[in-house]
C-alpha positions as a printed NumPy array, in Angstrom:
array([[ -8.235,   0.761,   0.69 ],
       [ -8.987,  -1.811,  -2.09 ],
       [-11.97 ,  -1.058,  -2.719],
       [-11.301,   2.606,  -3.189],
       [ -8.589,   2.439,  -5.314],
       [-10.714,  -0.016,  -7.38 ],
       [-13.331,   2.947,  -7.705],
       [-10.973,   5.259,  -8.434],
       [ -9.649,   3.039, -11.244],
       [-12.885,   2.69 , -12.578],
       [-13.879,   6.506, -12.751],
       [-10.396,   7.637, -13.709],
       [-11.082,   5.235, -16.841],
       [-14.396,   6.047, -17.548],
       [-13.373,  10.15 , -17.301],
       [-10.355,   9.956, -19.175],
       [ -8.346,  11.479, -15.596],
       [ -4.836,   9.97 , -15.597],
       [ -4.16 ,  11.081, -11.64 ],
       [ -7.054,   9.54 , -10.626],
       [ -5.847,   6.055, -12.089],
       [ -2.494,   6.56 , -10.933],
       [ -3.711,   7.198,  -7.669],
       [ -6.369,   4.296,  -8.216],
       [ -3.215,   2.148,  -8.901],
       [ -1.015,   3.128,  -6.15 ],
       [ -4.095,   2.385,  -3.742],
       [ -5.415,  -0.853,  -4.274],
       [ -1.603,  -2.416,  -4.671],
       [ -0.958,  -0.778,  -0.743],
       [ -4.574,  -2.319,  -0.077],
       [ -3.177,  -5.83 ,  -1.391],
       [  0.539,  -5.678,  -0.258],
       [ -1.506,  -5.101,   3.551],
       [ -3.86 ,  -7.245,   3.112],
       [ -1.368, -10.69 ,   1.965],
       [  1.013,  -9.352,   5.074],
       [ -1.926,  -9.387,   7.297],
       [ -3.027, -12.728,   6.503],
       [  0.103, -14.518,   6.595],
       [  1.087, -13.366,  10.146],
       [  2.273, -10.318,  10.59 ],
       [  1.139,  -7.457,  12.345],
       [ -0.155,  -4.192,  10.443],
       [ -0.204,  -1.287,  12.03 ],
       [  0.006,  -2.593,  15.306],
       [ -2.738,  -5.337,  14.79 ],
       [ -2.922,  -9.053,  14.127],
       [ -5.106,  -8.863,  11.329],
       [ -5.635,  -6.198,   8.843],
       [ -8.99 ,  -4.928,   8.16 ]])
């Protein structure tokens, strides 16, 4: 989910598309804000670790 949003940054930059960085945006900070709860302990989505 980072990495996606991370490309969708990137080519809503380089295209001028605003919803695609806004999107882009709202992506990669749900990517991080699973990925620090995964790795200090608690369970995503059901799992242990989030991946």
């Amino acid at each position: 989910m980072i990495i996606l949003g991370v490309i969708l940054l990137v080519v809503g930059f380089v295209t001028g598309i605003a919803i695609l960085w806004t999107i882009g945006i709202i992506l990669a900070a749900i990517g991080l804000i699973l990925w620090v709860l995964g790795a200090v302990g608690h369970a995503v989505g059901g799992r242990r670790h989030y991946w």
